[in-house]
C-alpha positions in Angstrom: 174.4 184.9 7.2 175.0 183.3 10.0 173.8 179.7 11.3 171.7 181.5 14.0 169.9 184.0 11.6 169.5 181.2 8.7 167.5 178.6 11.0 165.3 181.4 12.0 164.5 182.4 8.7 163.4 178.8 7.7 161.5 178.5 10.8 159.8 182.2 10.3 159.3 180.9 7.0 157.3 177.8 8.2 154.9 180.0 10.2 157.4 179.9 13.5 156.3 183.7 15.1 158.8 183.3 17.7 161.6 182.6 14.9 160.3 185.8 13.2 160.6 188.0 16.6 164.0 186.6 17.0 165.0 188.2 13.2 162.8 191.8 14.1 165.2 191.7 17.5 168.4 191.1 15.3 168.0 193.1 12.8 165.8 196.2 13.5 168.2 198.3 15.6 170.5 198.4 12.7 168.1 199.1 10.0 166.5 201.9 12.4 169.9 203.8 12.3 170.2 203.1 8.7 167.1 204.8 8.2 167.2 207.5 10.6 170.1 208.6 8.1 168.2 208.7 5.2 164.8 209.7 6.4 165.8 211.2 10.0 162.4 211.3 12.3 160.2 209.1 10.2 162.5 206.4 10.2 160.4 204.5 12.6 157.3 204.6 10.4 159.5 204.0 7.6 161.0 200.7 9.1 157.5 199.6 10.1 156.7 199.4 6.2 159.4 197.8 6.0 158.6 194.8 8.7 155.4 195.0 6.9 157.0 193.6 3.5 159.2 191.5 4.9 156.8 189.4 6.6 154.7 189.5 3.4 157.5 188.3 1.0 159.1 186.2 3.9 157.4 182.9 2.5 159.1 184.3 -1.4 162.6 184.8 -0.2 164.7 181.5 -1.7 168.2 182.0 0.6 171.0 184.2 0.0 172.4 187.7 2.4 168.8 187.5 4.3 170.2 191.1 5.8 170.9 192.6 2.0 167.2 191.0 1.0 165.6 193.2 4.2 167.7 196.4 3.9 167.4 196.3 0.0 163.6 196.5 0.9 164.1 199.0 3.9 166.1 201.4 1.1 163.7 200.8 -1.1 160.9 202.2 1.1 162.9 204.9 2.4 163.6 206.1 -1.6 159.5 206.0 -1.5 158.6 208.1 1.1 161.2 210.4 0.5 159.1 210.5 -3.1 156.4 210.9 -1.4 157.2 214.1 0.8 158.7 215.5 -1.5 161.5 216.0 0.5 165.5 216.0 0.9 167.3 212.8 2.9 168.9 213.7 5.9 171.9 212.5 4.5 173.0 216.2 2.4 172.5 214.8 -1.1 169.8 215.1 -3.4 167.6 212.0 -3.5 168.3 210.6 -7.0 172.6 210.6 -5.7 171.2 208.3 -3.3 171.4 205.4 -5.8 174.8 206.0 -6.5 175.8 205.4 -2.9 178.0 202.8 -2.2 183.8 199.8 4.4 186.3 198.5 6.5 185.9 197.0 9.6 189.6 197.0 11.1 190.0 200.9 9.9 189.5 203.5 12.2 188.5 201.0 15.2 187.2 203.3 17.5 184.7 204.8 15.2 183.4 201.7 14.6 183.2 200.5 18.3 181.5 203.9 18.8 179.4 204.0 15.3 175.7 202.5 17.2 175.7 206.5 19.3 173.5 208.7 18.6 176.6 211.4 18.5 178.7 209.2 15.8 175.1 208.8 14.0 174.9 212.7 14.0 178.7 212.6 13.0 177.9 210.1 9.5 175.3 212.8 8.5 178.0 214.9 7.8 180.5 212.5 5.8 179.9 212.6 1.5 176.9 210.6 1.0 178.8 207.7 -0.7 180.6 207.4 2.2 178.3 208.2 4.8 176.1 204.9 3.1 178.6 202.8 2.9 179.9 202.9 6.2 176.0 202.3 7.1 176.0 199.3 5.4 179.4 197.9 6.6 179.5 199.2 10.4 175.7 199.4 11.3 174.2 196.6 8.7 177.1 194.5 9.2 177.4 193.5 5.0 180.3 192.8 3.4 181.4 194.9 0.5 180.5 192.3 -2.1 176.9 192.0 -0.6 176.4 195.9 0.3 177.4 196.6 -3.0 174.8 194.1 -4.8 172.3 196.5 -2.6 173.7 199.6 -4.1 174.6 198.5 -7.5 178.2 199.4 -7.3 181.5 197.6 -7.3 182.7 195.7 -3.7 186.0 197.3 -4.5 184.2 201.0 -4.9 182.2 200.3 -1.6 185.9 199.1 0.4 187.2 202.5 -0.5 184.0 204.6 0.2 183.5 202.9 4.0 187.1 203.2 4.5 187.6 206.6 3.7 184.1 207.4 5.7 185.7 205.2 8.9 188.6 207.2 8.7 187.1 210.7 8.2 184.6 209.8 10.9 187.2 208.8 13.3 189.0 212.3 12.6 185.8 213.9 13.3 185.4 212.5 16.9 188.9 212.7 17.8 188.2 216.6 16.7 184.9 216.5 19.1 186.5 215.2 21.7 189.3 217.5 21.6 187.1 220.4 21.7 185.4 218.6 24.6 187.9 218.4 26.2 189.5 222.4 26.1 186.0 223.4 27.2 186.4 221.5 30.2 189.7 223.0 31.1 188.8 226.3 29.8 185.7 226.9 31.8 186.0 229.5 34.7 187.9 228.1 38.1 185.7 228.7 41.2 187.1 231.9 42.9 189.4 231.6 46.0 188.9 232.5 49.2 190.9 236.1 50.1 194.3 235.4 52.1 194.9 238.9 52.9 195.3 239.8 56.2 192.3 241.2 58.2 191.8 244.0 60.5 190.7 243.6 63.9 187.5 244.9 64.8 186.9 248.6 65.6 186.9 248.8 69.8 183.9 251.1 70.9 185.3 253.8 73.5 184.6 252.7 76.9 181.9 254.8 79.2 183.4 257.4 81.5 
């Protein structure tokens, strides 16, 4: 964690509300896309519970990943409304797999530059749910595989391979996008030219008389 985040959790922990807005404005974008994955329009309401704990256990939490600590408890409340709904993730896996689920930064660089879009978030829906989790948690999260692997209960090495492979698969999935952008583009109908035929002079009326 860095030096930043860990003097504002001390101070939040003291009572310090403006050191507790400073970790909401840090951390809640990437636990929004992290939950939009597993619980797709309700991942505001979802994340909300989540801010809700947080601030709750805040005074509890005795140092470590603070980032693992809050998006153990985001997952955890995401794995409870889904119970609760009775529903299917967003992610195409059934709920229980979800435990299961398990990158690397330097592979596949533009995905990861990319990975905050709404089209590349639309794009990790589609990747095998261990992979489409772990590249959550390494790209969007910003954990190492040692700590995102505490969260999921898996092994740092088995989380390295999942994020690469998802990095790498995502990257060959906008690369494919892109390309199909792009022959749309040039496939789409050229505006029609003017005719360069030659014209004929206007009919003469006859002349009186």
């Amino acid at each position: 964690m860095s030096g930043e985040l860990t003097e504002a959790v001390v101070a939040a922990q003291a009572g310090d509300e403006d050191a507790f807005r400073f970790l909401y404005r840090s951390l809640q974008p990437g636990l929004l896309r992290y939950l939009t994955a597993l619980v797709g329009a309700d991942a505001e309401d979802v994340a909300s519970e989540t801010w809700l704990q947080i601030s709750r256990d805040l005074p509890s939490f005795t140092g470590g990943e603070f980032r693992a600590w809050t998006v153990t408890i985001a997952r955890n409340r995401a794995m409870d409304h889904l119970r609760r709904q009775r529903r299917r993730p967003s992610l195409p896996v059934p709920v229980q797999a979800l435990s299961e689920l398990a990158g690397d930064a330097d592979t596949a660089e533009r995905a990861g530059e990319t990975i905050g879009t709404e089209a590349a978030l639309a794009l990790i829906s589609t990747l095998p749910p261990r992979e489409a989790e772990a590249v959550l948690l390494r790209a969007v999260i910003g954990l190492d595989a040692e700590t995102a692997g505490r969260v999921l209960g898996r092994r740092p090495g088995a989380v390295r391979t999942a994020a690469h492979r998802g990095l790498r698969r995502l990257a060959a999935l906008m690369e494919r996008h892109d390309s199909a952008d792009r022959s749309a583009e040039s496939e789409s109908p050229a505006a029609p030219r003017p005719r360069t035929g030659r014209r004929q002079a206007p009919h003469a009326e006859p002349a009186d008389g």
